[in-house]
N, C-alpha and C positions, 0 to 999 in steps of 0.2 A: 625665396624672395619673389614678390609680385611686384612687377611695373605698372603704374599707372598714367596714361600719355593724356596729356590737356592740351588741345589745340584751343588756343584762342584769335581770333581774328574781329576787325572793325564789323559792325552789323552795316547790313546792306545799306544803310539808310546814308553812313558815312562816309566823308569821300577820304579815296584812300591816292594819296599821290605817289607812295612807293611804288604801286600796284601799277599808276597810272605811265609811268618814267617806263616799269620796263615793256610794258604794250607798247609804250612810244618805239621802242629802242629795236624789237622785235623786226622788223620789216628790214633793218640794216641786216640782220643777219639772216634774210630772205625768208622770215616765218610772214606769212601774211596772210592764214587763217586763224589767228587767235583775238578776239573780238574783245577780250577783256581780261585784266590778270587783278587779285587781291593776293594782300603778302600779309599774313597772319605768323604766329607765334606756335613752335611745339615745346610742350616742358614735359619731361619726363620726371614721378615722382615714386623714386623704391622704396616699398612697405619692406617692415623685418617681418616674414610671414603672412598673413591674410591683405590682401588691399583692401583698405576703410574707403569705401566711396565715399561715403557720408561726409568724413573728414578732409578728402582731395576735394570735394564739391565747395566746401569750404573754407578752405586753400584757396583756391579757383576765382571763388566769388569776395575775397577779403585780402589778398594778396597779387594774386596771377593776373588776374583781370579787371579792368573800369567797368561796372557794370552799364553805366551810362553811353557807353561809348561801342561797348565789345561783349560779342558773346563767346561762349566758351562748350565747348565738347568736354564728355570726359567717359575714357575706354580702358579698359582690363587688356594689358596683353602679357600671353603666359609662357615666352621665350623669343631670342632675338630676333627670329624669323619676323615674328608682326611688327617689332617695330618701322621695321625698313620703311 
């Protein structure tokens, strides 16, 4: 079995307010070198045998993701070590 991980997140261009809440929120818990935080999406998707990029790509791009809104990665990982 191959995993295939899709992160998706807002493109830079977007404002992102979840992102923005916990950068606020940071300094209470006495972080106060972090200058900016985004909160994006991981989906994980198990092929039976070979991972189809082709097919996760467009997964990604017609289900997983708003393309107008969000871009999206997409990575082969070949046991649970990489996921983490």
């Amino acid at each position: 079995m191959a995993r295939v991980v899709v992160d998706v997140m807002l493109k830079p261009e977007i404002l992102d307010p979840q992102g923005q809440a916990v950068a606020n929120a940071l300094p209470r818990l006495g972080v106060t070198d972090v200058s900016s935080v985004r909160i994006g999406r991981r989906i994980e998707i198990d092929f039976a045998g070979e991972p189809d990029l082709d097919r996760a790509r467009e997964i990604a791009d017609k289900l997983l993701a708003n393309p107008v809104i969000e871009d999206f990665d997409i990575r082969v990982v070949q046991d649970a070590a990489e996921v983490a």
